[in-house]
C-alpha positions in Angstrom: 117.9 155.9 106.6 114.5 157.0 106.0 113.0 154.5 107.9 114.8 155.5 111.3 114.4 159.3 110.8 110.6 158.5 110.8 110.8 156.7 113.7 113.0 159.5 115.3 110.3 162.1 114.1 107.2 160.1 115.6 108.7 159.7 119.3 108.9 156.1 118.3 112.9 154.8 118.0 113.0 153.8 121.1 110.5 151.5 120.9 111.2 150.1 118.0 114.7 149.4 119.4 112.8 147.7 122.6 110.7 145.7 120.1 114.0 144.6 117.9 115.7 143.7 121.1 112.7 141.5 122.1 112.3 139.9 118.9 116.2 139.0 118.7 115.9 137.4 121.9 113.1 135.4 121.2 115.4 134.4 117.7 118.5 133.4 120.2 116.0 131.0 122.1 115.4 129.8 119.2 118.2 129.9 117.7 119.7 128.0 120.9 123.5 127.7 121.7 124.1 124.2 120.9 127.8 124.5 120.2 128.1 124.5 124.3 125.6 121.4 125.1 127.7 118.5 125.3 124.8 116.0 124.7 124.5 117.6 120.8 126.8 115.3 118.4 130.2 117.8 118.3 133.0 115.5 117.4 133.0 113.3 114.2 130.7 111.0 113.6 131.2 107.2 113.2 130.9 107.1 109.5 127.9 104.9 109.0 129.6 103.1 105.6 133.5 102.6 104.8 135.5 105.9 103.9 135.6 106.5 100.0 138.6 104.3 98.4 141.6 107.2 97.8 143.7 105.0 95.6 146.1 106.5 93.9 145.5 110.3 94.4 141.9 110.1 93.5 138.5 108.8 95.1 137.4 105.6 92.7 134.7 105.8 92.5 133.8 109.6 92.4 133.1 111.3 95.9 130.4 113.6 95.5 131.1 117.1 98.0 127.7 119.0 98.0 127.6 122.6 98.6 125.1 125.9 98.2 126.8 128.9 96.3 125.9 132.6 96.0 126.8 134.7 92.2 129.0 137.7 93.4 128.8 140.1 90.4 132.1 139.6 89.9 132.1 135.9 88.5 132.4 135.1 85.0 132.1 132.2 82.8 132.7 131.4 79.3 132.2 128.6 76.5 128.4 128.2 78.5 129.7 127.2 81.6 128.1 128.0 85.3 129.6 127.4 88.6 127.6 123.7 88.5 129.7 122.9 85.1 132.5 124.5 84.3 136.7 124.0 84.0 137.0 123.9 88.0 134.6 121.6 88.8 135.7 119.1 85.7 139.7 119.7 87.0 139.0 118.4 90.8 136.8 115.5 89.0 139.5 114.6 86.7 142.4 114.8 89.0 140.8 113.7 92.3 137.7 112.0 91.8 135.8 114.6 93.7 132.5 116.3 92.3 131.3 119.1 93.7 127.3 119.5 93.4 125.6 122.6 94.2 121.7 121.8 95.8 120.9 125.3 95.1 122.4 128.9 94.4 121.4 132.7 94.9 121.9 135.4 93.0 121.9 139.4 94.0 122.8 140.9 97.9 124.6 138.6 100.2 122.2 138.8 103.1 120.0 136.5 100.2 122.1 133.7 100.7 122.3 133.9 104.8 118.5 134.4 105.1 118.4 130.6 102.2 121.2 128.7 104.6 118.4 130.6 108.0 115.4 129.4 106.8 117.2 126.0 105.6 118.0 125.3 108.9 114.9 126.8 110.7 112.7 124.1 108.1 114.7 121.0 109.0 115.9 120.8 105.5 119.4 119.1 104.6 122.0 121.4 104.4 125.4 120.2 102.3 128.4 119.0 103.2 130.2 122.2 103.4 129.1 125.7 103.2 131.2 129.3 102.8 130.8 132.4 104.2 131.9 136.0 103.5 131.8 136.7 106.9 129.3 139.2 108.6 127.4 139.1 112.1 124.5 137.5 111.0 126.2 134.2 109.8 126.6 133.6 113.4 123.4 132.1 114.7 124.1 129.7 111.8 127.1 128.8 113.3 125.6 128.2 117.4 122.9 126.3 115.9 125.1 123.5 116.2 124.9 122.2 112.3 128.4 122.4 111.4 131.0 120.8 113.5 134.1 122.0 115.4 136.6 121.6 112.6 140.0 121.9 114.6 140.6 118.6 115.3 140.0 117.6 111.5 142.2 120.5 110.4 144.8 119.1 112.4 144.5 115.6 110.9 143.9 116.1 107.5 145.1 119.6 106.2 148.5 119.5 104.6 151.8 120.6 105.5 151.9 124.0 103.4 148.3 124.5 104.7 148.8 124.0 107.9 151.8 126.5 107.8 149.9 129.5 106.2 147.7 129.1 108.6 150.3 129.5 111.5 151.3 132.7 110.1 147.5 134.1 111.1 146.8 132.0 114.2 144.1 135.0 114.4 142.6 134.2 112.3 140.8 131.2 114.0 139.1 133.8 116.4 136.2 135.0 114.7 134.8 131.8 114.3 135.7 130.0 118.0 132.5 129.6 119.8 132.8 127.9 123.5 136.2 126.5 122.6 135.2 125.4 119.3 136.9 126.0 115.8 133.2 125.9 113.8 134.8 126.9 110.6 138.3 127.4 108.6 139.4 130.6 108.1 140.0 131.6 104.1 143.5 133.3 104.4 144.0 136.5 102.9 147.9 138.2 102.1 149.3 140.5 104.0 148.8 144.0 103.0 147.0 142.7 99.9 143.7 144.7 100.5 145.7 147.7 101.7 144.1 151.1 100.5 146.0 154.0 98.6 144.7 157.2 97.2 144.6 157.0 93.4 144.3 160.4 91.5 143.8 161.0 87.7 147.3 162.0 87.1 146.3 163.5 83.7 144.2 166.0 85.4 146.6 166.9 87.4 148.8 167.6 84.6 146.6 169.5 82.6 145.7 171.6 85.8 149.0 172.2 87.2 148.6 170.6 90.4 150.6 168.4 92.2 149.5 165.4 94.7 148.3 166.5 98.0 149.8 165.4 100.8 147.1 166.5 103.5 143.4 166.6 103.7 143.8 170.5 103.5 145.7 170.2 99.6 143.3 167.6 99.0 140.5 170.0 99.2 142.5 172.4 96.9 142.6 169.6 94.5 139.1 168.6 94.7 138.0 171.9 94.2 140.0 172.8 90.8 138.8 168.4 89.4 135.2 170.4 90.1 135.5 174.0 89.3 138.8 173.4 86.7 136.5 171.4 83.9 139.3 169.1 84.1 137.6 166.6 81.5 138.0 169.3 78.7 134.5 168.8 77.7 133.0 172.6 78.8 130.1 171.5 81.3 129.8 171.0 85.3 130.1 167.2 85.2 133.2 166.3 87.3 133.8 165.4 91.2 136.7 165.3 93.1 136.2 162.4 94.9 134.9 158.6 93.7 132.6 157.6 97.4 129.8 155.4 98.9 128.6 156.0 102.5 125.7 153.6 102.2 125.9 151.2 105.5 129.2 152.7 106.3 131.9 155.2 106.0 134.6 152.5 106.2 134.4 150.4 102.8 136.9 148.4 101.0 136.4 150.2 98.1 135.6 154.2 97.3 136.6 154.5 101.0 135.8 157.3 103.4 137.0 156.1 106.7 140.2 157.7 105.6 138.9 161.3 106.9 138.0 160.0 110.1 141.4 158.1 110.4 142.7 161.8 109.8 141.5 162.8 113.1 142.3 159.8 115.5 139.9 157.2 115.0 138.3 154.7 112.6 134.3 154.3 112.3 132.9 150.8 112.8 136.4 148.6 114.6 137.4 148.8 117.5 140.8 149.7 118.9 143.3 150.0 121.5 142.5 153.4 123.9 144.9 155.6 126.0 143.9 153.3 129.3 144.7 150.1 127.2 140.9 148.9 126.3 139.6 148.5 123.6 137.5 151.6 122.2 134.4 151.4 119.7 135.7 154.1 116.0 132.1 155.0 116.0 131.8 156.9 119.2 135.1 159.0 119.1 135.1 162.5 119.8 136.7 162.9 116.9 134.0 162.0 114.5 132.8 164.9 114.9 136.3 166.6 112.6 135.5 163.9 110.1 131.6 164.6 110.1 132.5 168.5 109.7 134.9 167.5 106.9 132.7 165.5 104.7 129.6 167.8 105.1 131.8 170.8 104.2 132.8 168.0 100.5 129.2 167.4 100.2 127.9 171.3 100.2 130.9 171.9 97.7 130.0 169.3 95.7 133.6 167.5 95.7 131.6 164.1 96.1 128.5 163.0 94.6 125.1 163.0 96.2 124.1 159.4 95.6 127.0 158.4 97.9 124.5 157.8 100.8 122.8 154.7 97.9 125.2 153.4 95.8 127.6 150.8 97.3 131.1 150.6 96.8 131.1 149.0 93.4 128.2 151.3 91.9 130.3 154.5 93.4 133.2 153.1 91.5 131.5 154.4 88.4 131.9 157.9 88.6 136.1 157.0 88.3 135.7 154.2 86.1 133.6 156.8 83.3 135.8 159.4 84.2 133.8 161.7 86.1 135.9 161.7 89.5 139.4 162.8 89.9 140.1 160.5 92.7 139.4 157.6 94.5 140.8 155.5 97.9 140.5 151.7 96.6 142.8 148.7 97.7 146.1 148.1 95.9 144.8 145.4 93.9 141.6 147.9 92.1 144.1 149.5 90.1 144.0 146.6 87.4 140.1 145.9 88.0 138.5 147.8 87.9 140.0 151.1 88.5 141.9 150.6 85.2 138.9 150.5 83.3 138.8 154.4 82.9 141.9 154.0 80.4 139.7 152.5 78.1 136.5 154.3 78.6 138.2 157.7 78.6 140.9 158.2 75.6 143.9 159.8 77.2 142.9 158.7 81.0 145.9 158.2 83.3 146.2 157.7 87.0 149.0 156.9 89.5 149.0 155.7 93.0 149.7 158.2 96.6 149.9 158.0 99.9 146.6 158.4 102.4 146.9 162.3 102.8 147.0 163.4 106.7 145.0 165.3 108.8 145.9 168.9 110.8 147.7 166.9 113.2 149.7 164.9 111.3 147.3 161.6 111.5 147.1 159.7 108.9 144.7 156.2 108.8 142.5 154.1 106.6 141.3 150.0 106.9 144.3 147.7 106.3 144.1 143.4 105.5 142.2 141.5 107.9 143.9 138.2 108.5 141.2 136.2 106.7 138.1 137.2 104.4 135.3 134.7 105.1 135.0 130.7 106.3 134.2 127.6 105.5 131.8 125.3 107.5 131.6 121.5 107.5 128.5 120.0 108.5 128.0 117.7 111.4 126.5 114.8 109.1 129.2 115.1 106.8 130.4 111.4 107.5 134.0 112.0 105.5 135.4 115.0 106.0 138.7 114.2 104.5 137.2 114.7 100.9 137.0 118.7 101.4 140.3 118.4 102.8 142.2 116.9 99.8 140.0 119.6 97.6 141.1 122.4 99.8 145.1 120.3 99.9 145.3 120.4 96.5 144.4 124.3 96.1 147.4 124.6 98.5 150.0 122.4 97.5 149.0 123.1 93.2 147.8 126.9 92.7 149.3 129.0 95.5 153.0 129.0 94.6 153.5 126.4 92.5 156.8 124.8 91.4 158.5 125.9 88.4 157.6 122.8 86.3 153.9 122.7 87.8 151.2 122.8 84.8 149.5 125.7 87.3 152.6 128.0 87.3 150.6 130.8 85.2 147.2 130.1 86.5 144.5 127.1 86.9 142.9 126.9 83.1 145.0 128.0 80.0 142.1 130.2 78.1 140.1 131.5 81.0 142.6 133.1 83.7 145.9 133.4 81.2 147.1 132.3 77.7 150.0 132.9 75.5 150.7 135.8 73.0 154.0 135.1 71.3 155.1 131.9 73.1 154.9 134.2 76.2 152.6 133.6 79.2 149.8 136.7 79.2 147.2 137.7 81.3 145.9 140.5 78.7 141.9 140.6 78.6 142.7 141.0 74.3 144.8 138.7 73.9 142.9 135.5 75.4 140.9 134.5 73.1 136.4 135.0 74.4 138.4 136.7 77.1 139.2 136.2 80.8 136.9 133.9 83.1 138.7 133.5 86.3 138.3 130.2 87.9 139.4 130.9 91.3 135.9 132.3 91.4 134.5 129.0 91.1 136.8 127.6 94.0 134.7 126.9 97.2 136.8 129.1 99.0 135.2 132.1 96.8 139.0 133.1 95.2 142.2 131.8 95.9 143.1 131.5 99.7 146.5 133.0 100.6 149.9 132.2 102.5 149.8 135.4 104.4 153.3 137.0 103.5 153.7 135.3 100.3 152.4 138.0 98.1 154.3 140.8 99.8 157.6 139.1 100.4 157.2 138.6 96.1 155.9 142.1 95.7 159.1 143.5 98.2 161.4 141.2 95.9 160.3 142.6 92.6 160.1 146.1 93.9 163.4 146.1 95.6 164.9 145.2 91.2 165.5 141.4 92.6 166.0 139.1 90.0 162.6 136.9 90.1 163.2 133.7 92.0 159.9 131.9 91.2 157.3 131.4 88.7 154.7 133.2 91.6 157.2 136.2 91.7 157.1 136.7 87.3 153.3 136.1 87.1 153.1 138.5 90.0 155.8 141.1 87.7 153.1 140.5 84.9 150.1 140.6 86.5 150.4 143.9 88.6 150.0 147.3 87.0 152.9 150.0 87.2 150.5 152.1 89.7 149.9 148.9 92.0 153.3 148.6 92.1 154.0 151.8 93.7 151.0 151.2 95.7 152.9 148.5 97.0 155.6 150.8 98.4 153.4 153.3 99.9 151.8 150.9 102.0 154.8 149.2 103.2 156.8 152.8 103.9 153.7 153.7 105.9 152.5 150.9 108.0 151.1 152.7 111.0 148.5 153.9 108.6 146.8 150.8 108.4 144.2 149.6 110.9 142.7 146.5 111.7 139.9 145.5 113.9 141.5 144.7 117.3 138.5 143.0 117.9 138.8 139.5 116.4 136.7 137.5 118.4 132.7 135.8 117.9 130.3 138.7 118.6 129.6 139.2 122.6 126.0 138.6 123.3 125.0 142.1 123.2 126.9 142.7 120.0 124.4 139.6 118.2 121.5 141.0 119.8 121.3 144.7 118.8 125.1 145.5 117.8 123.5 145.8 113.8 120.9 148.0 115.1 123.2 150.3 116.9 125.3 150.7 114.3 122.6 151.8 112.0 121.1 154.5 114.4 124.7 155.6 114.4 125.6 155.6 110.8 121.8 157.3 110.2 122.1 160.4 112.5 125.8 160.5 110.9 124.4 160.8 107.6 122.0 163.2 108.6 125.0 165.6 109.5 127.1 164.7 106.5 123.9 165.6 104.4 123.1 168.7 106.3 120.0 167.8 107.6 121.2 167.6 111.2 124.0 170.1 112.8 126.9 168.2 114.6 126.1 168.4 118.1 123.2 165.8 117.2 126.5 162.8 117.0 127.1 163.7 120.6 123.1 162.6 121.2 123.9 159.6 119.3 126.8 158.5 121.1 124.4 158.7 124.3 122.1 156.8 123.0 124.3 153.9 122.1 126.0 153.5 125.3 122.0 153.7 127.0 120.9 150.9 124.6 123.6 148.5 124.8 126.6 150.4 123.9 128.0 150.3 127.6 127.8 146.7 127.9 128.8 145.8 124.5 132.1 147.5 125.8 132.3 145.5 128.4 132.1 142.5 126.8 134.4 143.4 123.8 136.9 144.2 127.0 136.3 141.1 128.8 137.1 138.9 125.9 140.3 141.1 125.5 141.0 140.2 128.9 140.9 136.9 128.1 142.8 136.9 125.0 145.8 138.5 126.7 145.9 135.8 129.2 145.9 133.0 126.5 148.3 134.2 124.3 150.9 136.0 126.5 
């Protein structure tokens, strides 16, 4: 932020925007379009050797899949393991002769491993078989530099059955990562609903207050105000928030969320959606930022939220909950086991239960639902057989996601890292594995383990609903989810209009690869300015000018164009 408002204060943004623009279209030369220049290799190679022997169920001898990896913080190992070495890796030896070898791995912020995989390709340097992506704009040149190949035919030919039919429950999500016709990487599949947000709130402060849930942004203020001014902690000194948040990048996070007061008022920052005329409409530059703007600057002076929510990311903000310092927090369902459960055993006495996304003065209600898929995986053009990180990704499919009653997977992939027994019963207790969890779907080259989109919430719907379980998937789920995800679970699905998705699915448009990054971080500066009172309001509407002036206008046109498009090809 601080770099902007200089340039703002020197007369200077708008050439630095020139400059940027300038620069990023010298990096698109170079970073040429090959997936559209049908003299680059696009289709599978002749393999230059005979396909690995698959005799059996297993390559003899060992097919080696090479890949690049980055360490989220939240990967573990145990027993002196890494994610070279560890009970994954020696399983998919073991049981298919395939062995997956890292060439190199990074550690710290994402964007490490992109610029790695840039400059990789940039050098000339080999790059592995397959490589996996979180998702994000900037993986994008990667993908039009025409190193990875188009991967629908190959899906069609080698994925299996149950894969193949997941996948037809999100044909959507193909769309972010079709380029000029081309499927240049497989969508990882996440569940239905399973990233769905709820407002959770420290019911034991509510108890010892005398308060009661709110319903609306106006109660929740009421609420905040007594978790700050009510010394709700017990422990005499000013040392408590209302609100668990991080605004750093963005106001719409999966995690200590504050898109939720826009979505109050009409519109969601940083997607786009469908307008009154029936185009699609950038969140960012709605009137009716302006309400949310007002309503978080009016938290901020009050002190309902904590200061550092403009540095700490949505992990880091989770602290102030977790050490029970905040008296609510809007997380997915799943972060009430991990880690919003954490504050039970760093606070004596802490207890918290799961409510609905409180509405606005109108009656609005809105916050980020599930995207369709969470990241991708990309198969290089030299990758002679392709089939190997099929019958990896085949057997994650047909052996870990819903597996058969009498399937040595029914409780999870490793007895001793991701469950073990306590009584001749199947646990998934932290204290009662012995060294603990380590969960190996971390390990898994799809970063965790892919979904079939409406598995999860068809189980969830069953167990809620008092059905008796019908499947091993539907009693792990019974054990693994928390009472207050549970109810989660019925919040969301009672109130899906509150949920949005990005309506826009597709590649980004030209403009949107150029300077869409920089746009949005003019925007989400001046918007911090206001939050932060260093700025009155009116300065969003200046903002919003300036977008549509530096690209805004035709971004919108393209975004619009491809909807066209889309309308035609699937309707």
């Amino acid at each position: 932020m601080g770099k902007l408002r200089w340039l703002q204060q020197t007369g200077l943004f708008g050439l630095a925007i020139v400059l940027f623009v300038v620069v990023m279209a010298f990096s698109f030369v170079y970073w040429e379009d090959r997936t559209a220049n049908p003299d680059l290799p696009q289709e599978t190679p002749t393999p230059a050797e005979p396909s690995p022997a698959f005799v059996e169920g297993r390559y003899e001898p060992t097919a080696v899949l090479t890949t690049v990896g980055h360490l989220y913080p939240d990967i573990k190992f145990k027993n002196g393991e890494d994610l070279q070495n560890n009970v994954l890796t020696r399983l998919f030896e073991e049981k298919l002769g395939i062995k997956v070898s890292y060439l190199w791995t990074t550690t710290g912020d994402e964007d490490v491993y992109i610029n790695k995989l840039n400059t990789s390709i940039a050098a000339g340097q080999s790059l592995p078989d397959i490589v996996t992506f979180k998702g994000g704009q900037n993986l994008y040149p990667l993908l039009r530099s025409g190193a990875f190949r188009d991967v629908g035919p190959l899906f069609e030919r080698y994925a299996s059955p149950k894969w193949k039919a997941a996948m037809a429950q999100a044909p959507e999500a193909w769309d972010r990562y079709t380029i000029n016709g081309k499927k240049l990487a497989v969508p990882i599949l996440d569940g239905k609903m399973n990233s769905n947000e709820v407002l959770y709130i420290r019911q034991d402060w509510l108890d010892k207050l005398g308060l009661k849930a709110p319903s609306t942004l106006e109660e929740m203020e009421a609420v905040m105000d007594a978790f700050v001014r009510g010394d709700p902690d017990g422990n005499g000194l000013d040392d408590t928030y209302g609100l668990s948040l991080s605004v750093k990048n963005s106001f719409l996070k999966w995690m200590s969320d504050a898109g939720f007061v826009f979505g109050a008022y009409g519109a969601l920052p940083d997607i786009w959606s469908i307008g009154e005329n029936g185009r699609l409409v950038y969140g960012s530059v709605q009137s009716s930022m302006r309400e949310g703007l007002t309503t978080l600057r009016r938290w901020m002076e009050r002190g309902y939220v904590p200061k550092d929510a403009e540095i700490v990311d949505e992990l880091q903000a989770t602290e102030a909950w977790t050490q029970g310092k905040a008296g609510m927090i809007v997380a997915p369902l799943w972060a009430a086991g991990w880690p919003l459960g954490n504050v039970a055993a760093n606070v004596p006495g802490a207890s918290f239960d799961a409510y609905p996304i409180p509405s606005g003065p109108g009656g609005l209600s809105g916050t980020r639902g599930t995207p369709s898929e969470y990241g991708a995986i990309a198969i290089n053009v030299d990758m002679e057989n392709p089939e190997i990180f099929f019958r990896y990704m085949n057997f994650v499919y047909d052996n870990f996601i819903d597996p058969p009653a009498d399937s040595p997977y029914s409780w999870g992939i490793a007895e001793g890292y991701d469950f073990g027994y306590a009584n001749g019963k199947p646990t998934f207790r932290e204290d009662e594995v012995p060294g603990g969890l380590a969960d190996p779907q971390k390990y898994l080259l799809s970063l965790s383990l892919p979904s079939i989109p409406n598995l999860l919430s068809e189980s969830i719907a069953r167990i809620n609903g008092g059905a008796g379980a019908r499947t091993s998937y539907d009693i792990k789920n019974k054990l693994l989810r928390t009472p207050q995800e549970l109810k989660g679970w019925t919040i969301v699905e009672s109130n899906p209009s509150v949920y949005k998705t990005d309506a826009f699915t597709g590649a980004p448009t030209p403009t949107m690869e150029k300077i869409g990054d920089a746009l949005d971080e003019m925007l989400h500066d001046e918007m911090l300015k206001i939050v932060y009172g260093q700025e009155p309001v009116s300065g969003f509407d200046r903002a919003v000018t300036r977008w549509y002036e530096l690209g805004g206008e035709e971004m919108t046109e393209e975004v619009n164009e491809w909807y066209s498009s889309l309308e035609t090809e699937r309707w």
